[in-house]
C-alpha positions as MATLAB code, in Angstrom:
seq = 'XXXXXXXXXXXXXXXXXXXXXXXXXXXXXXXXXXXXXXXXXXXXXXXXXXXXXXXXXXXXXXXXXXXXXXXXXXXXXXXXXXXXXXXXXXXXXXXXXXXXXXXXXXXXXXXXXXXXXXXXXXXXXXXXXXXXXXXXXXXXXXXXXXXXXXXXXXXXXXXXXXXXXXXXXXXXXXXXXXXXXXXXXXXXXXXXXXXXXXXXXXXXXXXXXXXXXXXXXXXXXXXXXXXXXXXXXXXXXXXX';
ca = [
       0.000    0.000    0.000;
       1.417    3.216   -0.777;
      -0.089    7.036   -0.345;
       0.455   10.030   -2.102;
      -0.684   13.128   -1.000;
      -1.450   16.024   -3.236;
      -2.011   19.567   -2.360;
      -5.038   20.311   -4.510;
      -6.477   18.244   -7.218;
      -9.599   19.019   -9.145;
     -10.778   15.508   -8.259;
      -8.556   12.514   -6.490;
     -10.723    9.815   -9.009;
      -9.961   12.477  -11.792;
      -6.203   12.168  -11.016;
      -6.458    8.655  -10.384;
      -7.726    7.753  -13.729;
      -5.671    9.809  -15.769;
      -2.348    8.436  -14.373;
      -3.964    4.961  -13.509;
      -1.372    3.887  -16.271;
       1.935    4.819  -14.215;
      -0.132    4.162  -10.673;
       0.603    0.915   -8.793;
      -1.712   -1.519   -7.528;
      -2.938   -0.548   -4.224;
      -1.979    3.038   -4.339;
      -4.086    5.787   -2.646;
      -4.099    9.450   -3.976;
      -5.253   11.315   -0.913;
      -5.888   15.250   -1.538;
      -5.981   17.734    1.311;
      -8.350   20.120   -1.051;
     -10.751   18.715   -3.651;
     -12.165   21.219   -6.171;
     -14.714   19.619   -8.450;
     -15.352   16.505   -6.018;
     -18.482   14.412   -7.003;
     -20.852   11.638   -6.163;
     -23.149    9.195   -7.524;
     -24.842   10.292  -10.899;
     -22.584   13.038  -11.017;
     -23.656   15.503   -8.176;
     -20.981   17.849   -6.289;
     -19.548   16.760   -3.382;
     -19.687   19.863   -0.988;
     -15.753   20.546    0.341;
     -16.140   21.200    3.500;
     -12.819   23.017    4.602;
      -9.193   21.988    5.499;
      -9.082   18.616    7.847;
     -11.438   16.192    5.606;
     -10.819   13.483    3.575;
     -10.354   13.580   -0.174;
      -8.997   10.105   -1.532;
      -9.110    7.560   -4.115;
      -7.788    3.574   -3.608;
      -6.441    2.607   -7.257;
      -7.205   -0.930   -7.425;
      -6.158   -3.251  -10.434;
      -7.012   -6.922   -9.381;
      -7.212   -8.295  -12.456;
      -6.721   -8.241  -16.045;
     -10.774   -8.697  -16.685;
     -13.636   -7.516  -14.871;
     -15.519   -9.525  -12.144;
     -19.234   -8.257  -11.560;
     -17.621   -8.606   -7.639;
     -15.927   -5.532   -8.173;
     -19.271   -3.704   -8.329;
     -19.884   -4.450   -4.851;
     -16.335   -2.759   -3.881;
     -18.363    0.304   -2.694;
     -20.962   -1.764   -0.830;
     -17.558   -3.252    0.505;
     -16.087   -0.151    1.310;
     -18.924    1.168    3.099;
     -18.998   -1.327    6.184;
     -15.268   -1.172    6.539;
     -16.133    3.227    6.927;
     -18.905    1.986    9.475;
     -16.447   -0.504   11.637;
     -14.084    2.398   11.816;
     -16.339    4.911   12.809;
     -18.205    2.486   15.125;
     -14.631    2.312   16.795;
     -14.841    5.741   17.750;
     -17.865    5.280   19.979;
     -20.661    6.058   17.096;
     -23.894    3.998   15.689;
     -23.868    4.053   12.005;
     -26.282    3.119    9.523;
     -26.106    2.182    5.591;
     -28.667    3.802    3.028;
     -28.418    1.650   -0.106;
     -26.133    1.182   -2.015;
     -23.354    2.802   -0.305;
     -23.821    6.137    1.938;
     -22.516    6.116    5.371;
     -25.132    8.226    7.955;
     -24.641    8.688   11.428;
     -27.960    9.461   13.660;
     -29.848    9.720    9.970;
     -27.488   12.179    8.531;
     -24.920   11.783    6.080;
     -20.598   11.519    6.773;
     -19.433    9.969    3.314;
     -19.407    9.768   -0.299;
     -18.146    6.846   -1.827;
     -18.194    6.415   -5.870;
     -16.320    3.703   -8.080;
     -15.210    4.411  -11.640;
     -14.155    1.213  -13.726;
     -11.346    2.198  -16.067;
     -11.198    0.271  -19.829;
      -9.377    0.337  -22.909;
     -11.296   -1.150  -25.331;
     -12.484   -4.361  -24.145;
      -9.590   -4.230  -21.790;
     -10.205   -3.840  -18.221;
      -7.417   -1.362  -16.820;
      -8.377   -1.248  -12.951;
     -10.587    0.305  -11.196;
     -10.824    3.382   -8.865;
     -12.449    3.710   -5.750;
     -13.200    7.182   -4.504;
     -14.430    8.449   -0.929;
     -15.091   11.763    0.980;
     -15.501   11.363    4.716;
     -16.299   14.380    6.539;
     -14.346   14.561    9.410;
     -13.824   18.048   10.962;
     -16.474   21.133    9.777;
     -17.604   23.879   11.174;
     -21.539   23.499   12.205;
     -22.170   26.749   10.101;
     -20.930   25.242    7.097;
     -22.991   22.135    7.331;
     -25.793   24.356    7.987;
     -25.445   26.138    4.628;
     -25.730   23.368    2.986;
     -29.466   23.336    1.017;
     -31.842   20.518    1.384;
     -28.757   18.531    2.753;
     -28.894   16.493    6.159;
     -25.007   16.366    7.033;
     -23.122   16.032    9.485;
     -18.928   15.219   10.501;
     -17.070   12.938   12.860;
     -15.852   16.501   14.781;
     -19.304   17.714   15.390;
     -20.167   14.345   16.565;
     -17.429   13.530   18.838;
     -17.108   17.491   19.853;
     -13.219   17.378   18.775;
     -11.186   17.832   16.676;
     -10.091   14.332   14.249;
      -6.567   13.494   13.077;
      -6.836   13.347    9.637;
      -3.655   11.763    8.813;
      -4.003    9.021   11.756;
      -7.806    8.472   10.077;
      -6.751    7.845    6.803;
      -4.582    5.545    7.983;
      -6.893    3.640    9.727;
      -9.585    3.192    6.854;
      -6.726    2.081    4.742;
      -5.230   -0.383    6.859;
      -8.734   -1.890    7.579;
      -9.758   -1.728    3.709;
      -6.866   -3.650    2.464;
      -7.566   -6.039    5.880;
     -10.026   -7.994    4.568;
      -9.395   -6.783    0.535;
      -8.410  -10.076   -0.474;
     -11.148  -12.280    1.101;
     -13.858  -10.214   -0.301;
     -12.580  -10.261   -3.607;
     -12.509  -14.140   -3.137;
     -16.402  -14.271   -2.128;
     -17.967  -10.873   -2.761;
     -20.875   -9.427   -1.224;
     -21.616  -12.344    0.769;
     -18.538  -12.122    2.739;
     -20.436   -8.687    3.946;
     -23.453   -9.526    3.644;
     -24.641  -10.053    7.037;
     -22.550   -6.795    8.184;
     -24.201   -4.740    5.472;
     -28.082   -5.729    6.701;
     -27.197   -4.955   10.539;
     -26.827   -1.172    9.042;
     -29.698   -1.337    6.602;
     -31.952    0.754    8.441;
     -33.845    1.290    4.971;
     -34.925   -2.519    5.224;
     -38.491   -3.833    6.098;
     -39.966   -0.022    5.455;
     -42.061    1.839    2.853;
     -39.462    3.828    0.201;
     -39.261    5.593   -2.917;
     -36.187    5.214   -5.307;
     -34.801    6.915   -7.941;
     -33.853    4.728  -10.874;
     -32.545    6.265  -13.472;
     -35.901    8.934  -14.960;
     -38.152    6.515  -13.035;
     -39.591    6.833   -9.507;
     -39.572    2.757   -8.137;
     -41.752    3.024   -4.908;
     -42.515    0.017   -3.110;
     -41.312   -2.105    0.554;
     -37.758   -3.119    0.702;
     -37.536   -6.417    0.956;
     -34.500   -7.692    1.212;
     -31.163   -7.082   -0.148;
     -29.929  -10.344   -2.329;
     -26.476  -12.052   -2.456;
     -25.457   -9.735   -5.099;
     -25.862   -6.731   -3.086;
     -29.054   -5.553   -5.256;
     -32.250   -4.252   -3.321;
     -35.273   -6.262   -3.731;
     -38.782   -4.068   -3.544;
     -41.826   -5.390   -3.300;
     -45.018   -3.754   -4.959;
     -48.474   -5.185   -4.906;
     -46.969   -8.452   -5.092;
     -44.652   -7.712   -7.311;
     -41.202   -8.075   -6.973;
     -37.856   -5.475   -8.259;
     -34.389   -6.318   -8.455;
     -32.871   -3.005   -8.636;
     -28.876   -2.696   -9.328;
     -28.759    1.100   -9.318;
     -30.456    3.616   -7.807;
     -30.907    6.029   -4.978;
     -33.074    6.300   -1.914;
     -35.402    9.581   -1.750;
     -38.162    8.572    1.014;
];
């Protein structure tokens, strides 16, 4: 495992990709500012000072693509839970991937799969954790529940000694899950679900899928359930 650390980058995935050609296996490009940070379907990710994290794990596990490496954010968000659960916190997981503490939001997580072709080049693995903020600026933020480790702990967070953390307890278990995929987390991921068992609205795409969410299968997808009929959804994001 190896980190670099930029000053400023427009985006760490951004960087990531672009030099994913000279980038080892296992290397993390950590930022300490982000300019034109983003999400899922493309929305910003809101910088919220000096102190957070900003970083991308460049991952190239094969020389083809496994549909297991689509579950490396699912995978990614219960390792962010365990280490945040070490710090004294109760975390939940809004499907697919978003990290919420007390109901409101602490990460971004967003996985770009690189090709040449029909060469698969690696993959990259992007995260924003918000870990010290002022309360003012997560107030600002429109029609955004928020919130960071700082506020919640009432301290101030060591970014560098975080960082290290996540990493070492990524690459931990890395291996295994790449061996078994979403099963291997499975049972960790549903003890976070809070969405599960409960009336919700999803945004697929142009389409509104409403219905009860059922279950979530052993390929990580979200099962809904709507007058007796079922959904397999694969993408997709929670409004209600």
């Amino acid at each position: 495992m190896k980190i670099i650390t930029l000053d400023s980058v427009d985006s760490t995935n951004i960087y990531a990709k672009n030099n994913l050609d000279v980038l080892e296996d296992k290397t993390i490009v950590h930022a300490l500012k982000q300019t034109l940070g983003r999400g899922r379907f493309d929305r910003k990710w809101v910088d919220l000072g000096d102190g957070n994290v900003f970083l991308s794990f460049v991952l190239k596990p094969s020389n083809s693509f496994n549909e297991i490496y689509s579950n490396l954010t699912q995978y990614l968000s219960v390792v962010l839970c365990e280490l945040l659960e070490e710090y004294g916190l109760q975390t939940q997981i809004k499907w697919p991937n978003d990290v919420l503490i007390n109901g409101k939001k602490i990460a971004g997580i967003l996985s770009e799969t690189v090709m040449q072709g029909s060469t698969f080049k690696g993959l990259v693995l992007g995260i924003g954790v918000n870990l010290n903020a002022k309360q003012d600026d997560v107030d600002a933020i429109p029609d955004k529940v928020v919130t960071s480790l700082n506020l919640e702990l009432n301290k101030n967070i060591d970014m560098y000694e975080f960082i290290q953390q996540l990493s070492d307890k990524f690459f931990a278990n890395y291996d295994e899950f790449l061996t078994n995929g979403f099963e291997f987390i499975k049972s960790n991921y549903i003890s976070r679900a809070s969405f599960l068992d409960t009336e919700i609205c999803v945004q697929v795409l142009n389409e509104v899928k409403k219905g009860y969410a059922k279950s979530i299968n052993d390929s990580g997808e979200l099962v809904l359930e709507n007058n007796g009929n079922e959904f397999v959804l694969t993408i997709g994001d929670i409004l209600c």
